[in-house]
mmCIF file of the N, C-alpha and C atoms, coordinates in Angstrom:
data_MODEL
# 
_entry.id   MODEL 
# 
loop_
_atom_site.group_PDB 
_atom_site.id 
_atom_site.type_symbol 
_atom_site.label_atom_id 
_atom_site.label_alt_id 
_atom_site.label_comp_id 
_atom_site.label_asym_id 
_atom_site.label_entity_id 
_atom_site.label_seq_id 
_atom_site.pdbx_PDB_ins_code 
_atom_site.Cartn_x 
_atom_site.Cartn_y 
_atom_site.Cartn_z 
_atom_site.occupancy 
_atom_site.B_iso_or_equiv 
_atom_site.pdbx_formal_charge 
_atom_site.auth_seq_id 
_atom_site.auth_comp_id 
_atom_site.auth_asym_id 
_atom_site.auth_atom_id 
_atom_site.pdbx_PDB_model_num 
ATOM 1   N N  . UNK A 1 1  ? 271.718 228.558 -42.789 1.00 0.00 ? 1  UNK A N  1 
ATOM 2   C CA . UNK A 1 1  ? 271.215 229.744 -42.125 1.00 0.00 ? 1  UNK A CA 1 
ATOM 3   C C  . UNK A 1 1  ? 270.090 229.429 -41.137 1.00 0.00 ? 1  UNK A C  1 
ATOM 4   N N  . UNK A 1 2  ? 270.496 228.133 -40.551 1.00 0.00 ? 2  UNK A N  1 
ATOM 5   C CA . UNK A 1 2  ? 268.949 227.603 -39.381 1.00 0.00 ? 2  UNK A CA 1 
ATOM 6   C C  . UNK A 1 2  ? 268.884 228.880 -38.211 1.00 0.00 ? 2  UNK A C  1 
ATOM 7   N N  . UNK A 1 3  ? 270.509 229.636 -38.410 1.00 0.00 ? 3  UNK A N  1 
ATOM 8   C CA . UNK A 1 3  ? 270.362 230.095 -36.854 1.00 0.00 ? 3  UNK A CA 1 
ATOM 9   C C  . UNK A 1 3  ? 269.374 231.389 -37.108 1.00 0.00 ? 3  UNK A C  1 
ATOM 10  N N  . UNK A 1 4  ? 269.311 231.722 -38.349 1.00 0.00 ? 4  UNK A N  1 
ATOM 11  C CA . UNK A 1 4  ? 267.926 232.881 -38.651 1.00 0.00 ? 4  UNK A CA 1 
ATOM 12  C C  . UNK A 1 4  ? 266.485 232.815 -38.082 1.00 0.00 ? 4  UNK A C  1 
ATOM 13  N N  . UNK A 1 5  ? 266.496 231.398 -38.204 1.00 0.00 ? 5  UNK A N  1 
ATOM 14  C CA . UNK A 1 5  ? 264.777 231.055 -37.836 1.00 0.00 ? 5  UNK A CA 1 
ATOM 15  C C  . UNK A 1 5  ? 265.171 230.823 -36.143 1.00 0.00 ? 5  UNK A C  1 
ATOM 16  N N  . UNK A 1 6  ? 266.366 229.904 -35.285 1.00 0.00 ? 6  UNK A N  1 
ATOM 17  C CA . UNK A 1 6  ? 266.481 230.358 -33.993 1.00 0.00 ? 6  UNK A CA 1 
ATOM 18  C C  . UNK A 1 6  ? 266.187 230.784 -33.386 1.00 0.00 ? 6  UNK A C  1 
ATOM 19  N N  . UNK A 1 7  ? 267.233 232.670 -33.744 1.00 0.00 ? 7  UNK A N  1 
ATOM 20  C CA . UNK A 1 7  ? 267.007 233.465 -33.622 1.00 0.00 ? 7  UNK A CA 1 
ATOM 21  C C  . UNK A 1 7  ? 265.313 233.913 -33.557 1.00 0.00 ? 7  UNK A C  1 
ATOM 22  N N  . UNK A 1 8  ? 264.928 234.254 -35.109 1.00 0.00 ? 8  UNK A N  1 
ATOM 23  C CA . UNK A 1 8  ? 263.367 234.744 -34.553 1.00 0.00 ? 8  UNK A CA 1 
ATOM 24  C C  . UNK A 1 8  ? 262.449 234.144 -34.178 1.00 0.00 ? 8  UNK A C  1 
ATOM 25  N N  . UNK A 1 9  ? 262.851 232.761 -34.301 1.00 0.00 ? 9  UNK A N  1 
ATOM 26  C CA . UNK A 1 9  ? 261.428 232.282 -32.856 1.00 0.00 ? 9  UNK A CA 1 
ATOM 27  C C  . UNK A 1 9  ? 261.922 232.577 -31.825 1.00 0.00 ? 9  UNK A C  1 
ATOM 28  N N  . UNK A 1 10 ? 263.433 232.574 -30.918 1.00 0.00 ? 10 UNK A N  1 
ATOM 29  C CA . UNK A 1 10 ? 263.776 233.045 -29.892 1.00 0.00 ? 10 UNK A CA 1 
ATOM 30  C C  . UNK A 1 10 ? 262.825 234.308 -29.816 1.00 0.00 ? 10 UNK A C  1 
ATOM 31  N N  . UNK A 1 11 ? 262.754 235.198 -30.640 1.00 0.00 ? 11 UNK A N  1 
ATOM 32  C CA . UNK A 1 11 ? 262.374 236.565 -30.725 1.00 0.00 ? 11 UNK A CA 1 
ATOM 33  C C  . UNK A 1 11 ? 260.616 236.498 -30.317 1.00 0.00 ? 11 UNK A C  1 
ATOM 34  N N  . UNK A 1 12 ? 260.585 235.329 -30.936 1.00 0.00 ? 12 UNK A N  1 
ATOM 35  C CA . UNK A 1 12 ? 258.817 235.095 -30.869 1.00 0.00 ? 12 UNK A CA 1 
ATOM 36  C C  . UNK A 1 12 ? 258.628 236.035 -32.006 1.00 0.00 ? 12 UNK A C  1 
ATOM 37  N N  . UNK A 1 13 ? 259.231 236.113 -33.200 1.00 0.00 ? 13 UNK A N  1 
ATOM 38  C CA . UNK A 1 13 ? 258.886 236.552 -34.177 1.00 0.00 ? 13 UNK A CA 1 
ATOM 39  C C  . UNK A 1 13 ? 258.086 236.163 -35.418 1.00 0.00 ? 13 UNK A C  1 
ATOM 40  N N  . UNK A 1 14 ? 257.466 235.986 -36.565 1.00 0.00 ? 14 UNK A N  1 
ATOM 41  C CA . UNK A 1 14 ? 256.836 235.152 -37.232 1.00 0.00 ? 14 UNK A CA 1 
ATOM 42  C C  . UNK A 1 14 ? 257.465 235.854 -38.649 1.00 0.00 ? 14 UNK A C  1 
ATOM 43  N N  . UNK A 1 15 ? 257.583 235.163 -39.734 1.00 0.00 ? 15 UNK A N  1 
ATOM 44  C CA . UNK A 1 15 ? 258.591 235.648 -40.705 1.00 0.00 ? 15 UNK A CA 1 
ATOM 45  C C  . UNK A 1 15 ? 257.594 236.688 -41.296 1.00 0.00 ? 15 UNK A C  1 
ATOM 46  N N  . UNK A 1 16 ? 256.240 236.826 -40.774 1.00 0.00 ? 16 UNK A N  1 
ATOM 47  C CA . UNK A 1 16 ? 256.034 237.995 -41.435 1.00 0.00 ? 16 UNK A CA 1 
ATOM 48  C C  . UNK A 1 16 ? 256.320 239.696 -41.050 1.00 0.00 ? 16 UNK A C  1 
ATOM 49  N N  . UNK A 1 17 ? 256.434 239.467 -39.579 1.00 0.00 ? 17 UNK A N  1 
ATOM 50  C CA . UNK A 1 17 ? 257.343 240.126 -38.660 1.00 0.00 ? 17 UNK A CA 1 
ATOM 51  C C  . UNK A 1 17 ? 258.724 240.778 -39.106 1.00 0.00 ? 17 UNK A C  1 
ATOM 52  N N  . UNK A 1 18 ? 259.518 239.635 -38.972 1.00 0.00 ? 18 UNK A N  1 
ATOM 53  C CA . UNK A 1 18 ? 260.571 240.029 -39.332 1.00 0.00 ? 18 UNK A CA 1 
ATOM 54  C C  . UNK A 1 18 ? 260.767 240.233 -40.908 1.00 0.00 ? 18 UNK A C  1 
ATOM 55  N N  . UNK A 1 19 ? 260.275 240.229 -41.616 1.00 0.00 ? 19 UNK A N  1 
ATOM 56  C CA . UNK A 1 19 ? 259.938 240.587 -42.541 1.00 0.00 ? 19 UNK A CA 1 
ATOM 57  C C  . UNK A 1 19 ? 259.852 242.069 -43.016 1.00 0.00 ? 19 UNK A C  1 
ATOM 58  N N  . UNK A 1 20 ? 259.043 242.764 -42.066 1.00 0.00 ? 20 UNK A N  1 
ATOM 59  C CA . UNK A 1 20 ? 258.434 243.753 -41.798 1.00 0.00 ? 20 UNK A CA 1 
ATOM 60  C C  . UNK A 1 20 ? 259.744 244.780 -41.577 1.00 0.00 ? 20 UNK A C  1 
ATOM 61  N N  . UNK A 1 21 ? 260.200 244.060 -39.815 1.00 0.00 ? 21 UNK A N  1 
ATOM 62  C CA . UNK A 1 21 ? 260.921 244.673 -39.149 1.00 0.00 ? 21 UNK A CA 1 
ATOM 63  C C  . UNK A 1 21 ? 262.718 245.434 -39.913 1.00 0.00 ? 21 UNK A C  1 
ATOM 64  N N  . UNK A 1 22 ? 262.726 243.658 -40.718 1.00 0.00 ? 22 UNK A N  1 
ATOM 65  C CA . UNK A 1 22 ? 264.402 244.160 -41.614 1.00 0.00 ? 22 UNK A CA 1 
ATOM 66  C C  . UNK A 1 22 ? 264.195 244.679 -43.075 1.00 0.00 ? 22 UNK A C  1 
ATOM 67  N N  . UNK A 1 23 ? 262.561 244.372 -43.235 1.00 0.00 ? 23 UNK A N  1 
ATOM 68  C CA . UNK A 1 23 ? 262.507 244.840 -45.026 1.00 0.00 ? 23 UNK A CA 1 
ATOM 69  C C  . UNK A 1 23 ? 263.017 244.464 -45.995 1.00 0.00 ? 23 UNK A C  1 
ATOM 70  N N  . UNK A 1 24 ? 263.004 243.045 -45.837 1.00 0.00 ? 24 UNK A N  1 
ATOM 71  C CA . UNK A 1 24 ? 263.652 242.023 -46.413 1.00 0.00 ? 24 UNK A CA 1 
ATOM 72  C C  . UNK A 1 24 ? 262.098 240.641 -46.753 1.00 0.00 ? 24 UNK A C  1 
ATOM 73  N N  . UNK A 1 25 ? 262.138 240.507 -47.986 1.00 0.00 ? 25 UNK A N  1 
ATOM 74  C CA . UNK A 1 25 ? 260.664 239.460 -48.148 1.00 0.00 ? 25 UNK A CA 1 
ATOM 75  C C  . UNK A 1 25 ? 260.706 238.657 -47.692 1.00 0.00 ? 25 UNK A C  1 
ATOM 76  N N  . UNK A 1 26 ? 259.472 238.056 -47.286 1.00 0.00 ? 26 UNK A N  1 
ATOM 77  C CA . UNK A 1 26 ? 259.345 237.319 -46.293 1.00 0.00 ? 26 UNK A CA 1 
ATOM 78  C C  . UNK A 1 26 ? 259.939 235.752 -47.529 1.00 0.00 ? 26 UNK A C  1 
ATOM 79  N N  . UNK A 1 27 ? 259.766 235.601 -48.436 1.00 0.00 ? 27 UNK A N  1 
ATOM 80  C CA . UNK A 1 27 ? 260.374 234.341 -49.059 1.00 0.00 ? 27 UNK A CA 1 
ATOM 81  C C  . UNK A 1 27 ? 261.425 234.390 -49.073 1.00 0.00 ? 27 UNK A C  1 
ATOM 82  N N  . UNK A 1 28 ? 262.329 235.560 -49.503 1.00 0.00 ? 28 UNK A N  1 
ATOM 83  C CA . UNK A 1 28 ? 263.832 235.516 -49.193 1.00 0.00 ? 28 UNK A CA 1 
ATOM 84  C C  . UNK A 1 28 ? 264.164 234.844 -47.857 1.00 0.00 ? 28 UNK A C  1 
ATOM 85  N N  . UNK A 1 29 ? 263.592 235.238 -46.290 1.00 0.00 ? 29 UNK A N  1 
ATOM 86  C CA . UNK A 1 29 ? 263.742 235.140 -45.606 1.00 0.00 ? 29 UNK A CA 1 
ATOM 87  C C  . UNK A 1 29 ? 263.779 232.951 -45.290 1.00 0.00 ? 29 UNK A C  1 
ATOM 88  N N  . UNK A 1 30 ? 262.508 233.260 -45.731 1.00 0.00 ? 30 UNK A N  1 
ATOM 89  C CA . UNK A 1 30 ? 261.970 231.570 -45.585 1.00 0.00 ? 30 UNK A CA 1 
ATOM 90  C C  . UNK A 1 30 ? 262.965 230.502 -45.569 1.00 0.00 ? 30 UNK A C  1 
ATOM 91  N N  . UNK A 1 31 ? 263.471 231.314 -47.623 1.00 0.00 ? 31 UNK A N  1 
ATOM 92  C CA . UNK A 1 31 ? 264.274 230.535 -48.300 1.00 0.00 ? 31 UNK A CA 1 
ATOM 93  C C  . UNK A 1 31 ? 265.964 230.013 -47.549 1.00 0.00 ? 31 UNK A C  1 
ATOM 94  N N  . UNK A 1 32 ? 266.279 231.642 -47.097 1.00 0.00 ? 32 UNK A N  1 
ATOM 95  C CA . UNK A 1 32 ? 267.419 231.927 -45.767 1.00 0.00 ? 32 UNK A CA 1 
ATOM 96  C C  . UNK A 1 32 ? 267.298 230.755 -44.983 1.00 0.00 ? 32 UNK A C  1 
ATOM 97  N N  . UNK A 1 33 ? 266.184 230.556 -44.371 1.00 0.00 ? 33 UNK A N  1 
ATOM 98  C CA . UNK A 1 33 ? 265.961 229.611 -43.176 1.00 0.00 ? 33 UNK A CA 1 
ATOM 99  C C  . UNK A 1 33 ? 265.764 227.740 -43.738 1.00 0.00 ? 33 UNK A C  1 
ATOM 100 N N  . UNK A 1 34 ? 265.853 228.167 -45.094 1.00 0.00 ? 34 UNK A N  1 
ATOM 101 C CA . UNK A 1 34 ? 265.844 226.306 -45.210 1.00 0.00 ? 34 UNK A CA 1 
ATOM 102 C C  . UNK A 1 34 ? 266.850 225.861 -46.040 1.00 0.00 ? 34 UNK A C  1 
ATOM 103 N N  . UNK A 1 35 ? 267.825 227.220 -46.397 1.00 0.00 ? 35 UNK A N  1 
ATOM 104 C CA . UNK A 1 35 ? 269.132 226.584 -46.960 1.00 0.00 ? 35 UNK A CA 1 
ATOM 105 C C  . UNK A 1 35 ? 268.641 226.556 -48.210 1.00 0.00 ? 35 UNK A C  1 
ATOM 106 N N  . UNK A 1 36 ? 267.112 227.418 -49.037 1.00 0.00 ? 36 UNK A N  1 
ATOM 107 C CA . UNK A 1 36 ? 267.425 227.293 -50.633 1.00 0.00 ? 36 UNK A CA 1 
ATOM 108 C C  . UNK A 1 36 ? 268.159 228.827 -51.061 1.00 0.00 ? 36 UNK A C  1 
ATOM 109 N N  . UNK A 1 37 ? 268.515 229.571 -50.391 1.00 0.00 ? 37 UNK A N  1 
ATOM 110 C CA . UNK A 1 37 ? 269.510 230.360 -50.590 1.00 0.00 ? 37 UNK A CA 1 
ATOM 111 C C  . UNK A 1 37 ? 270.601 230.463 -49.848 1.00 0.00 ? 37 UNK A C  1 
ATOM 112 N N  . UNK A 1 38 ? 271.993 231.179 -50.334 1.00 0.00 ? 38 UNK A N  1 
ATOM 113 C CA . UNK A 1 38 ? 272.983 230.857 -49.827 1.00 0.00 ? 38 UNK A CA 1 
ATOM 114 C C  . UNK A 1 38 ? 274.177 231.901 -49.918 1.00 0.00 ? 38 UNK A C  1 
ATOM 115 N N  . UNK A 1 39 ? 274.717 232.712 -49.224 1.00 0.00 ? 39 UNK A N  1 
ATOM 116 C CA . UNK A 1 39 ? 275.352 233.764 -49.750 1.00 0.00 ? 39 UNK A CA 1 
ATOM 117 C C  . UNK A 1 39 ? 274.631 234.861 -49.441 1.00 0.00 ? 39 UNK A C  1 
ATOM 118 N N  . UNK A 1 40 ? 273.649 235.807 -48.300 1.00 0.00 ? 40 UNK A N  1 
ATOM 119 C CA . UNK A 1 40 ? 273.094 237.227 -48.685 1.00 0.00 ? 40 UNK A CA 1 
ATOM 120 C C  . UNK A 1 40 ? 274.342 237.903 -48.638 1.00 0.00 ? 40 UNK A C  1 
ATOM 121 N N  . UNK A 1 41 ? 274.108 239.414 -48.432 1.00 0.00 ? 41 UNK A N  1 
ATOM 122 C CA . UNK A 1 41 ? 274.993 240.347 -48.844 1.00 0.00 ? 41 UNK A CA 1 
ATOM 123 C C  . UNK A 1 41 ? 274.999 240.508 -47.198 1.00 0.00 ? 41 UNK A C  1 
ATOM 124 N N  . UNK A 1 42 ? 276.292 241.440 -46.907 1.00 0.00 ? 42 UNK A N  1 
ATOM 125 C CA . UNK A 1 42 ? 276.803 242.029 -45.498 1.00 0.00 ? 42 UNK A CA 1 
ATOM 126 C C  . UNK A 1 42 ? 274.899 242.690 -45.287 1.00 0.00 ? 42 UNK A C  1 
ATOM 127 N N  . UNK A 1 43 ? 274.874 243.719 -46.115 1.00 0.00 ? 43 UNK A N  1 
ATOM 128 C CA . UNK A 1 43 ? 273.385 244.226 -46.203 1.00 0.00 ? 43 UNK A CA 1 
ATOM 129 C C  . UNK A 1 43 ? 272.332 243.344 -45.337 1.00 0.00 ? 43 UNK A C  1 
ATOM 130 N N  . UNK A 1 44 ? 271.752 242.566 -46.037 1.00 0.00 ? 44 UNK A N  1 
ATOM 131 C CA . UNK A 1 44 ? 270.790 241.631 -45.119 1.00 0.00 ? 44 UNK A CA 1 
ATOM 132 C C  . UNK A 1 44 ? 271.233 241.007 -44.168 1.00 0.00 ? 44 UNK A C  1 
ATOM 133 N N  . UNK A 1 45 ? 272.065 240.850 -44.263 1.00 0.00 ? 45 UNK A N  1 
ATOM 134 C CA . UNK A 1 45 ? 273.064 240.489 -42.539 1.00 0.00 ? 45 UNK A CA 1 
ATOM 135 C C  . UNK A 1 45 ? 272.682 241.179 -41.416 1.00 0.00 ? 45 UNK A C  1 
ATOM 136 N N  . UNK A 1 46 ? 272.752 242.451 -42.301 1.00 0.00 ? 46 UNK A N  1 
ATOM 137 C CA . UNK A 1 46 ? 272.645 243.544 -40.824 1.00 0.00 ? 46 UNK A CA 1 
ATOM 138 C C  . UNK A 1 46 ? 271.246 243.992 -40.763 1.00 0.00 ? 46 UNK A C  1 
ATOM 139 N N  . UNK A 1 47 ? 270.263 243.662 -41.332 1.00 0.00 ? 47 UNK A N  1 
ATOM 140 C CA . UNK A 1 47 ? 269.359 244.418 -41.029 1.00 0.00 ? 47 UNK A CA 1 
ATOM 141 C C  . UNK A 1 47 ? 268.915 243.085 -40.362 1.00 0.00 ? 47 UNK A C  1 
ATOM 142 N N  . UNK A 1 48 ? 269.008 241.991 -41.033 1.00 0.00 ? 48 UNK A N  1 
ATOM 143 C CA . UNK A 1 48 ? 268.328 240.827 -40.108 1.00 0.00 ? 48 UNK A CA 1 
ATOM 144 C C  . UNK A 1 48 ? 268.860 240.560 -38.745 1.00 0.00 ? 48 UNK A C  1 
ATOM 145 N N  . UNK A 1 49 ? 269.971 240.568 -38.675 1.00 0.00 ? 49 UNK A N  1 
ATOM 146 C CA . UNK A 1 49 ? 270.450 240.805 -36.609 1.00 0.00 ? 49 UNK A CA 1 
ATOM 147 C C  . UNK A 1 49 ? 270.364 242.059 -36.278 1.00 0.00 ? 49 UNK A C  1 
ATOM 148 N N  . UNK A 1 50 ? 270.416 243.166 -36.581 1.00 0.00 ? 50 UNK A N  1 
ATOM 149 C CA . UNK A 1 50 ? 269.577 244.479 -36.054 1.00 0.00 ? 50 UNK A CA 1 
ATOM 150 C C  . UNK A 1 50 ? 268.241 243.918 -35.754 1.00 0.00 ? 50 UNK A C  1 
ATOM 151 N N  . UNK A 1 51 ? 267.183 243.520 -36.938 1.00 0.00 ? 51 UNK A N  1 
ATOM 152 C CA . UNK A 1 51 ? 265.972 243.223 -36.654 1.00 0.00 ? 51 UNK A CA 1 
ATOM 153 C C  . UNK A 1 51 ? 265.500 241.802 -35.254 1.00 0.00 ? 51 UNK A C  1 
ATOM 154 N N  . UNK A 1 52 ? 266.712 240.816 -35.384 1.00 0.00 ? 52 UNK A N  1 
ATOM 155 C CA . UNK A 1 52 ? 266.386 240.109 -34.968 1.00 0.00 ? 52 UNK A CA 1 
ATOM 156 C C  . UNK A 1 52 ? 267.216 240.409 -32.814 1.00 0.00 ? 52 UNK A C  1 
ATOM 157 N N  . UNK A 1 53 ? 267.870 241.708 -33.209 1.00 0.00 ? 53 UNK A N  1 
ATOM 158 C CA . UNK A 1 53 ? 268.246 241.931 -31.762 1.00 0.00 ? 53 UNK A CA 1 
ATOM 159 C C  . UNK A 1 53 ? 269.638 240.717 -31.665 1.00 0.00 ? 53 UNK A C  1 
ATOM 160 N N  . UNK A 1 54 ? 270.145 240.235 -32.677 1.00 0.00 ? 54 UNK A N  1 
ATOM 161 C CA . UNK A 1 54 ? 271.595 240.042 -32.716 1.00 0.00 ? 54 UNK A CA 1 
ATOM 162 C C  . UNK A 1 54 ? 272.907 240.743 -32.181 1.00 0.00 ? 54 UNK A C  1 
ATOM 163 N N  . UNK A 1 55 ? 273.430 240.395 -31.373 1.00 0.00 ? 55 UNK A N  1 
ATOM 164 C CA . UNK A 1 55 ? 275.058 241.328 -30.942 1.00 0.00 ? 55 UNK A CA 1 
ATOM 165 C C  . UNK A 1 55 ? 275.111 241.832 -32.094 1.00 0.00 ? 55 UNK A C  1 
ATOM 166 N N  . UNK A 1 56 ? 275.504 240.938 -33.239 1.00 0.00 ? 56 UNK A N  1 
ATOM 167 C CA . UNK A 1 56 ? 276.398 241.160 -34.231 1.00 0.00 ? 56 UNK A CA 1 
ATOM 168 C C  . UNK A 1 56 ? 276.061 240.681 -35.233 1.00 0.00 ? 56 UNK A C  1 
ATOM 169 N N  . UNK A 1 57 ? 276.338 240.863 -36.532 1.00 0.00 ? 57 UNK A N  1 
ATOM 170 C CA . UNK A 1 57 ? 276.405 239.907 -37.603 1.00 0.00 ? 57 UNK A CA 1 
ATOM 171 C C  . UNK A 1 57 ? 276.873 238.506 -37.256 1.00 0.00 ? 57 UNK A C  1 
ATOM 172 N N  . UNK A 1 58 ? 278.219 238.783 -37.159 1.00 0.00 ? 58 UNK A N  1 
ATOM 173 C CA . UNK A 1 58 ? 279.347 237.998 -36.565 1.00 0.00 ? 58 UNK A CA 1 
ATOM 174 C C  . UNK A 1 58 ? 278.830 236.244 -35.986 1.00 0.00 ? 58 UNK A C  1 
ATOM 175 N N  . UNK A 1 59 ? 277.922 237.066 -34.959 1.00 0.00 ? 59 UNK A N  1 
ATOM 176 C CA . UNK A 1 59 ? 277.268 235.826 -34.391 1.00 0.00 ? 59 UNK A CA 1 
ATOM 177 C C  . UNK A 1 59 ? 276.526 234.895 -35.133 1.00 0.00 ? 59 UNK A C  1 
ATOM 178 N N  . UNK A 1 60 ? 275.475 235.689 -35.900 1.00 0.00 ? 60 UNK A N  1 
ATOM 179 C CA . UNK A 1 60 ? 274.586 235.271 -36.604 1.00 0.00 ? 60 UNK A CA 1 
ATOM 180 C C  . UNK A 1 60 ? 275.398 234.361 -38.293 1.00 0.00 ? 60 UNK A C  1 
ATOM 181 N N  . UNK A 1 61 ? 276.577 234.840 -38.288 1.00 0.00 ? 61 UNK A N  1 
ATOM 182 C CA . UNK A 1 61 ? 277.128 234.118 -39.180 1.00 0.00 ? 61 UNK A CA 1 
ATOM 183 C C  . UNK A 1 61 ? 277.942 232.515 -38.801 1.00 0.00 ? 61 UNK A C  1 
ATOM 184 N N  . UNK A 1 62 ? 278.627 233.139 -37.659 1.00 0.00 ? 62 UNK A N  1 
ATOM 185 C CA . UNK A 1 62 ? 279.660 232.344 -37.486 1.00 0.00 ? 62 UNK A CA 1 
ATOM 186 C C  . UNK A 1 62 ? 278.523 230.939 -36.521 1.00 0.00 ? 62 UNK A C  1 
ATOM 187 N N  . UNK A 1 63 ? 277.517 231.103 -36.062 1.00 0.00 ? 63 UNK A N  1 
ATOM 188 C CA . UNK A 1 63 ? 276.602 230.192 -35.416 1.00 0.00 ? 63 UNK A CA 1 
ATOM 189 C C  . UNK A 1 63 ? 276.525 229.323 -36.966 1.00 0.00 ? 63 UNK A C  1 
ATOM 190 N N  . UNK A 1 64 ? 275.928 229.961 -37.811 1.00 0.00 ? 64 UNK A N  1 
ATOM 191 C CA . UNK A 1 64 ? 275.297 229.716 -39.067 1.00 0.00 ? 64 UNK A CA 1 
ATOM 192 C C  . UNK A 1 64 ? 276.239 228.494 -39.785 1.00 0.00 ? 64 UNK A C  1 
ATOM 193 N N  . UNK A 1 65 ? 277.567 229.173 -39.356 1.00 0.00 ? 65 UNK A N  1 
ATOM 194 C CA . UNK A 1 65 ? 278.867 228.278 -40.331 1.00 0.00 ? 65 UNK A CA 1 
ATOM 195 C C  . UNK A 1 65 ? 278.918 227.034 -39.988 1.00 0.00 ? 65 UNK A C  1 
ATOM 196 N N  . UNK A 1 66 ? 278.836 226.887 -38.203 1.00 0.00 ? 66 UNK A N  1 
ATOM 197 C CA . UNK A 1 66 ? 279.244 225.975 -37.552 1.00 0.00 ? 66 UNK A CA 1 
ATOM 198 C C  . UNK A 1 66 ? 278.154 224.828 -37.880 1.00 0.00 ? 66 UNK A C  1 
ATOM 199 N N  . UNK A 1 67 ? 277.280 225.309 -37.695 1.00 0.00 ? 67 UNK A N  1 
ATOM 200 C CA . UNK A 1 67 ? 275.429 224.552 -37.721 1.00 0.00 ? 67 UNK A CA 1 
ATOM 201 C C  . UNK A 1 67 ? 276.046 223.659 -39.333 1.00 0.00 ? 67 UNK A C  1 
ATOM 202 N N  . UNK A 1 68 ? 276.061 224.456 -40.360 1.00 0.00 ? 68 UNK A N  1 
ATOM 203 C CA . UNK A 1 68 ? 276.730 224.288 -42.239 1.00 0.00 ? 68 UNK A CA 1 
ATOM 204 C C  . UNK A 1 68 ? 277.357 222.896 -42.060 1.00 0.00 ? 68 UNK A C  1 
ATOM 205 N N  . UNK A 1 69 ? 278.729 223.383 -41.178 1.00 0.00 ? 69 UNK A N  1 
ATOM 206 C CA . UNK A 1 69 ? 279.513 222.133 -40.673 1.00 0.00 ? 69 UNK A CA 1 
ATOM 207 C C  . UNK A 1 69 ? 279.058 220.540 -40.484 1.00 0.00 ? 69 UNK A C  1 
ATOM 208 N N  . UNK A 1 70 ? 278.428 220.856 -38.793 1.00 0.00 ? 70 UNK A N  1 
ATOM 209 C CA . UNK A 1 70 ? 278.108 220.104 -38.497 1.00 0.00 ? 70 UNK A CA 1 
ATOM 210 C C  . UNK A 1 70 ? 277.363 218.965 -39.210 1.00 0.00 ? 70 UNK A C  1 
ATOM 211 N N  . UNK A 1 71 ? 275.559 219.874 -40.202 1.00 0.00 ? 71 UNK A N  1 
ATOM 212 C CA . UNK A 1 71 ? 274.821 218.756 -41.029 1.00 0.00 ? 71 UNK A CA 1 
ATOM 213 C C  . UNK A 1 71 ? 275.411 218.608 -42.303 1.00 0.00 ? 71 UNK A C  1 
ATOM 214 N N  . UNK A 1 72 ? 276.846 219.047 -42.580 1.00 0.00 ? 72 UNK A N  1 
ATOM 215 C CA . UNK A 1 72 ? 277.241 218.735 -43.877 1.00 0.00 ? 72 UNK A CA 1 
ATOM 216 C C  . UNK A 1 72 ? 276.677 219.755 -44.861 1.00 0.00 ? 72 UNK A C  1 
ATOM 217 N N  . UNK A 1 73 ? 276.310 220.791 -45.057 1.00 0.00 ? 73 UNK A N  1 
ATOM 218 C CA . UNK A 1 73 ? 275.190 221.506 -45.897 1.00 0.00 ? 73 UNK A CA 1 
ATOM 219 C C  . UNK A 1 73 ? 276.550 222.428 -46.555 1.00 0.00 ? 73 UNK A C  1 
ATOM 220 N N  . UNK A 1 74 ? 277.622 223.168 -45.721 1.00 0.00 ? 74 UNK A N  1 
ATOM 221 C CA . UNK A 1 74 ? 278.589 223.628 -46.147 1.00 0.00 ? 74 UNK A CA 1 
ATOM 222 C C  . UNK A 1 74 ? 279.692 223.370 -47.303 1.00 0.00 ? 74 UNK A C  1 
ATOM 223 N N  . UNK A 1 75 ? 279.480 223.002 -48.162 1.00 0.00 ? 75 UNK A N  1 
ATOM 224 C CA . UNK A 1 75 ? 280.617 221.794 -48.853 1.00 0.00 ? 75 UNK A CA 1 
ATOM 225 C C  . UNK A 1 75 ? 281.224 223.112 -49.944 1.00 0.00 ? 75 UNK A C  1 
# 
């Protein structure tokens, strides 16, 4: 999920920010961004690319998968 943190520094966001913005804790979030969680729900999907000004979920997933791929983290 690197493309979460991407995303909100693209945003110039700070996870306490977005935090704020999707209402989602900021450790959940953290955790999102370093791969110690794995799986959120459609739910935090959408509030985090709503919050983060994402097209879509879609994007924010399917970036996410590819990134998984690439460093092997996906297995």
């Amino acid at each position: 999920m690197n493309k979460i943190k991407f995303f909100r520094q693209k945003s110039g966001l700070t996870l306490r920010q977005l935090s704020e913005k999707a209402n989602i804790s900021i450790g959940y979030i953290s955790d999102l961004e370093n791969n110690k969680t794995k799986n959120p729900t459609m739910k935090t999907l959408e509030k985090l690319s709503e919050a983060l000004g994402v097209y879509s979920v879609t994007d924010l997933i399917s970036a996410s998968e590819k990134e998984d791929k690439e460093d092997g983290t996906n297995d």
